[in-house]
C-alpha positions, -999 to +999 in steps of 0.1 A: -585+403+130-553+386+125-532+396+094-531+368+073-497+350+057-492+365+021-473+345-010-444+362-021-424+352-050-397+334-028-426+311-012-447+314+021-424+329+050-430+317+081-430+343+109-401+345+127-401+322+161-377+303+182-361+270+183-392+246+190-390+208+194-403+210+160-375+226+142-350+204+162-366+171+146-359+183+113-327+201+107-308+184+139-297+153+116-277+174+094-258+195+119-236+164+136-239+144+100-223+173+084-196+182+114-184+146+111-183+145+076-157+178+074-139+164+102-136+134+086-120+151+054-095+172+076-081+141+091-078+121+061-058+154+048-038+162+077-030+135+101-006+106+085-026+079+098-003+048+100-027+020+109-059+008+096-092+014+105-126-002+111-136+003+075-110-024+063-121-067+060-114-086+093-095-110+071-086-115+033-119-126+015-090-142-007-052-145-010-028-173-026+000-174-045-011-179-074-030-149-078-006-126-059+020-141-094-005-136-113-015-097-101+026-090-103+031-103-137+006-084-153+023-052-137+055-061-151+042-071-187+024-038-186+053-018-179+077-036-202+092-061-179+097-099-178+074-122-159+091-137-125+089-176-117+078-188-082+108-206-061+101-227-032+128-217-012+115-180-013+075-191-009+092-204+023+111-178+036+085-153+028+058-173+045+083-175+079+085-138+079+048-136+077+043-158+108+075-144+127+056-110+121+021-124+133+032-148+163+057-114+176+029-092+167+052-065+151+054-047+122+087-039+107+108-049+078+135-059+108+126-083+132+123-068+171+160-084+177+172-061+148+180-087+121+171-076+082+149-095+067+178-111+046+176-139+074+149-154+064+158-163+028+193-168+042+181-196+063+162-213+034+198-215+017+191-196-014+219-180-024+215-142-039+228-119-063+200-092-049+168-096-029+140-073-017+112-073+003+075-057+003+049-060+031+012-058+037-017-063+058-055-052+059-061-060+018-091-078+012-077-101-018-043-109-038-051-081-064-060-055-042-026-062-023-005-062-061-025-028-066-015-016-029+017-022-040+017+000-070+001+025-049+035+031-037+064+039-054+093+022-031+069-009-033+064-006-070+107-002-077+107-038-059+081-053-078+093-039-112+127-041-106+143-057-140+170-076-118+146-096-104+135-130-116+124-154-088+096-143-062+081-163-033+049-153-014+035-161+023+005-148+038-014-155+076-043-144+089-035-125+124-057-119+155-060-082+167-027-076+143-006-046+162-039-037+177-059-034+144-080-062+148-078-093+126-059-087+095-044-110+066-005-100+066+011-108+031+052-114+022+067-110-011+103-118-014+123-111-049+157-119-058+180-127-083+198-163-076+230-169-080+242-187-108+273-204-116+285-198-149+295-226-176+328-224-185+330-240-224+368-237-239+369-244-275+400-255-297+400-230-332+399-250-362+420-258-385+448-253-363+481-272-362+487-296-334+503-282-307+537-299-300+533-323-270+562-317-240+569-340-215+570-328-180+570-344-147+540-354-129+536-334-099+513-343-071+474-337-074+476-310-049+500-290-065+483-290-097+465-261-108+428-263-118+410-243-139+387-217-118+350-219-122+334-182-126+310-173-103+291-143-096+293-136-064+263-120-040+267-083-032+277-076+001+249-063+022+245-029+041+256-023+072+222-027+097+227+015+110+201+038+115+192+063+085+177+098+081+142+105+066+151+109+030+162+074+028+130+056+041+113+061+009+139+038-011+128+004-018+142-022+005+162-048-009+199-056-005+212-023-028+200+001+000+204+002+035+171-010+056+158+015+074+153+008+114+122+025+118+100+023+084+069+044+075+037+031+072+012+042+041-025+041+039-036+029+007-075+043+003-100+030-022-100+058-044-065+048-048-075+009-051-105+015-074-080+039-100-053+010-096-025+034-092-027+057-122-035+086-110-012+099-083-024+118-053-063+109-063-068+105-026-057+143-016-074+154-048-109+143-037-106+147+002-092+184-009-120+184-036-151+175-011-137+195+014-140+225-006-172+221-021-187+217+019-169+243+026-180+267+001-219+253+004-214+266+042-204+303+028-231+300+003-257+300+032-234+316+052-267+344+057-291+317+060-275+305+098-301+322+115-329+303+093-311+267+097-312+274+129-343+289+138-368+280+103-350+246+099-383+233+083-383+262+058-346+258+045-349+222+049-380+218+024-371+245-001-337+226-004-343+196-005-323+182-038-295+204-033-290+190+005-292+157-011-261+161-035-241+182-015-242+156+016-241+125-006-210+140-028-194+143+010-204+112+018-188+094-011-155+114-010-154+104+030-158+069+018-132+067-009-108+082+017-115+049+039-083+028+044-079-006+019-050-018+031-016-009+046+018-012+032+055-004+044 
């Protein structure tokens, strides 16, 4: 007579048998839901991914200027700066650097015949002190593109920046945008106009009249006027290439634009913290990645059985499987691009 299966204090063991079809329906799931899970968290951490991905909005659910004012003025009053007014001339240029961008299909600060992006406001006719220039694309609304901003700290100098008080916006929705698909690409120009100053002259009181001496009339030509003050526009950069250590500056017309810039991945973890906590996206990617990893070591003797008594593991750990995947799962997910920003 066959020996019959005995309770021990760990549960009923199954004998020991080979991969059946059995087994294969119920632990198979895990294995390639797991793999692409940690490979999923290594190249989030290691690979600079410059473009967006599948996980981003076709187009902007929404975007105007009003809210994109809106979004940036609550940044500066919340970090002690003054609010900036919207100017025409900059809505327009910023919105011609949007379609140039879209109808070229590039993506670049500089325009693929090497012009800065100076040109644009330049041909509007606004005249400058200083002027800068974010970019975006892949945001699904104006305050997820403010908060993509701040995500960044080149694009957060421009969008703080004190000497700024004018700001114009432009945004177009682009068809398979640098082979991302459809994306909504978003322009903010800032500046500081030029402004001539009043020149008042005042006589002191109380004074004496001055003696009145006759001189000869010379002609209107020769006569020498008064000159009117006025600040004049700092001279731009020279357009020349630049190391690495300078792309992370914020472009405007202090520093030199670089040639080639570097894209940045702004994640949801990043979106959904709205900036204030730096590096949250390597600290849960990191964070997830270690806790799969040390769940593997955990069970590191328990191969065999995953392997060959799926079942057994599967339905004595059944809440723990569910945390540890779903913990994964979210972290994988808050790693997923929002937008992109250079």
């Amino acid at each position: 007579m066959a020996k019959k299966q005995t309770l021990t204090t760990k549960g009923l063991r199954p004998p020991k048998k080979h991969l059946t079809k059995t087994h294969a329906k119920i632990y198979w799931p895990y294995i390639p839901l797991i793999l692409l899970i940690i490979g999923g968290l290594f190249l989030n951490i290691w690979q600079p991914l410059q473009k967006n991905n599948p996980a981003t909005l076709a187009y902007a659910t929404e975007m105007s200027r009003s809210g994109l004012l809106a979004g940036t003025n609550s940044q500066r009053n919340a970090n002690g700066q003054s609010t900036l007014v919207l100017n025409d001339k900059l809505n327009s240029s910023a919105q011609a650097k949007a379609e140039d961008m879209a109808n070229r299909d590039y993506w670049s600060h500089n325009t693929p015949d090497g012009e800065e992006p100076w040109v644009f406001i330049d041909a509007q006719g606004y005249s400058y002190i200083k002027a800068g220039e974010n970019l975006a694309y892949g945001f699904s609304d104006s305050n997820a593109t403010i908060i993509g901003w701040m995500n960044s700290p080149s694009h957060k100098a421009n969008l703080l920046d004190s000497a700024f008080s004018e700001v114009g916006f432009g945004y177009v929705n682009a068809p398979n945008f640098v082979g991302t698909g459809n994306e909504t690409i978003v322009v903010a120009h800032y500046a500081k106009p030029v402004v001539a100053a009043a020149v008042s002259q005042t006589q002191p009181q109380n004074s004496a009249p001055k003696p009145v001496v006759k001189s000869e009339s010379k002609p209107q030509s020769e006569q020498q006027q008064a000159p009117v003050p006025v600040e004049e526009p700092v001279k731009k950069p020279e357009f020349i290439p630049v190391d690495k250590s300078l792309v992370n500056l914020p472009v405007n017309t202090d520093n030199i634009v670089p040639v080639v810039g570097t894209s940045q991945r702004i994640t949801l973890s990043q979106q959904l913290t709205g900036g204030r906590i730096p590096g949250i996206a390597a600290i849960i990617s990191i964070s997830a990645l270690a806790l799969a990893l040390v769940w593997l070591f955990k069970h590191y003797r328990n191969v065999r059985k995953i392997f060959m008594e799926g079942e057994y593991f599967v339905a004595h750990h059944p809440i723990f499987d569910v945390i540890v995947v779903s913990v994964i799962a979210v972290a994988v997910y808050l790693s997923q691009s929002s937008g992109v920003v250079i």
